[in-house]
VODODREN-519068 format. One line per field, with one value per residue (C-alpha): residue in three letters; x, y, z; residue number from 0. Coordinates in nm, 4 decimals. Example, Ala and Ser with C-alpha at 12.3 -4.5 7.8 and 13.67 -1.06 7.14 Angstrom:
# residues 2
type = (Ala/Ser)
X = (1.2300/1.3670)
Y = (-0.4500/-0.1060)
Z = (0.7800/0.7140)
seq = (0/1)
***
This chain:
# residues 84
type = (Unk/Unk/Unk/Unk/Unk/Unk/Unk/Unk/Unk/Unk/Unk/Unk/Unk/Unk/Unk/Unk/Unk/Unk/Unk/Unk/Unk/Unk/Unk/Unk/Unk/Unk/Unk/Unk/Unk/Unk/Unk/Unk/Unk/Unk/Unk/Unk/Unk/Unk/Unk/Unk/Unk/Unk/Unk/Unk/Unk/Unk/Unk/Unk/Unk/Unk/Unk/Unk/Unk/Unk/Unk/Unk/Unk/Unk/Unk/Unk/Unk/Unk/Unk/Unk/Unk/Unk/Unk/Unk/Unk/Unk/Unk/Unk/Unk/Unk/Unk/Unk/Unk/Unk/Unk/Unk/Unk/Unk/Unk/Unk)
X = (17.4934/17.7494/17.7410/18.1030/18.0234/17.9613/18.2678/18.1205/17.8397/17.7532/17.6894/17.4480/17.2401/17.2068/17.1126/16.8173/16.7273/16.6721/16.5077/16.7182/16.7375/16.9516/17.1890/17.1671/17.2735/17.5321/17.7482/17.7302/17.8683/18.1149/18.2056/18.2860/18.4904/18.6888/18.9599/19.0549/18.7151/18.6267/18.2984/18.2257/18.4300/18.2373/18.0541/18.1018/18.1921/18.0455/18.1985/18.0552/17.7514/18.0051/18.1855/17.8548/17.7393/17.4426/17.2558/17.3774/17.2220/16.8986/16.8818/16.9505/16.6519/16.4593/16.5093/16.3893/16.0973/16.2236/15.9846/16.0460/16.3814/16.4063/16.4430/16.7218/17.0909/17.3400/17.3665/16.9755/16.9955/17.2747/17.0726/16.7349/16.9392/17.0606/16.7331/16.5474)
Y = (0.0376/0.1971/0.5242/0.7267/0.9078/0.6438/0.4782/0.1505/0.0606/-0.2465/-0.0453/0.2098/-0.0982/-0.2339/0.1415/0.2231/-0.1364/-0.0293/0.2510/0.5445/0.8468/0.8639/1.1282/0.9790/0.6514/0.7737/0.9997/0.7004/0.4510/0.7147/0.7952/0.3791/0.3795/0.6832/0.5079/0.8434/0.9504/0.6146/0.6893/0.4336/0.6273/0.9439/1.0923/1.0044/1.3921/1.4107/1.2676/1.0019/1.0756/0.9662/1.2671/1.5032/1.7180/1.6144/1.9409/1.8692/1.5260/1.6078/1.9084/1.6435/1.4632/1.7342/1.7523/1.3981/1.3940/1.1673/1.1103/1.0895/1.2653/1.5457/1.3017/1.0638/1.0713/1.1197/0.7165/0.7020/0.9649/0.8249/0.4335/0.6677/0.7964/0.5315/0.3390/0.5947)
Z = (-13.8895/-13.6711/-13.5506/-13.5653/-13.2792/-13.0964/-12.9001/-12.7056/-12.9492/-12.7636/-12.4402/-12.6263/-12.7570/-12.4532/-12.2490/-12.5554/-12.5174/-12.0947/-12.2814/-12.2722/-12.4898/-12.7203/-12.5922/-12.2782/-12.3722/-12.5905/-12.3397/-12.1058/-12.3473/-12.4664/-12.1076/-12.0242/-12.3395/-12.2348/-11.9897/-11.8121/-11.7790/-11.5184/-11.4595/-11.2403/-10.9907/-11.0045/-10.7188/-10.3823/-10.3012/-9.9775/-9.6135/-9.5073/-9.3151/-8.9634/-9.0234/-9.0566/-8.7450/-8.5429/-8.6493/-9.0179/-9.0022/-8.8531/-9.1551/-9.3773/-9.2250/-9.2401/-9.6092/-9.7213/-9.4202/-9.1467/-8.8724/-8.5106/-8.6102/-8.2878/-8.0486/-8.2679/-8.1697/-8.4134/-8.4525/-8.4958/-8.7491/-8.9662/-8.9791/-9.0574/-9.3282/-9.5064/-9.4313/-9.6357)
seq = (0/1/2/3/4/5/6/7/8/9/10/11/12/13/14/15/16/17/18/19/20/21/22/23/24/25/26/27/28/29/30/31/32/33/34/35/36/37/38/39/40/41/42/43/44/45/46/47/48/49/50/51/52/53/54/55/56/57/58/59/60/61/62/63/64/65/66/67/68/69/70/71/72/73/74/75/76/77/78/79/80/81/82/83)
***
């Protein structure tokens, strides 16, 4: 049986069947259905990692626990970062 509040019924089967709460599954399938809300497009807010300082990049590293990460150059630091 269909559920009104759900918009792209087909898409909520499928995310409970990946199991998925309920709510969850429902505001994604609502969300595809929703053609100005695109939210495949969503995120991607920060500059690519090229446009990040040295110092910025070796906090980031920091952060997530890169090893070795002093003596990297900015280049090193941006492939340890997207290796992680």
């Amino acid at each position: 049986m269909p559920t009104p509040s759900i918009k792209d019924e087909d898409t909520y089967k499928a995310l409970r069947d990946k199991g998925m709460s309920r709510e969850k599954a429902a505001r994604i399938a609502n969300a595809q259905a929703n053609e100005s809300m695109n939210p495949s497009q969503k995120g991607g807010k920060a500059p690519p990692y090229e446009e990040w300082t040295r110092d910025a990049l070796y906090d980031r590293a920091r952060e997530i626990g890169i090893e070795g990460r002093s003596s990297m150059t900015k280049d090193d630091l941006i492939a340890a970062l997207r290796d992680h």
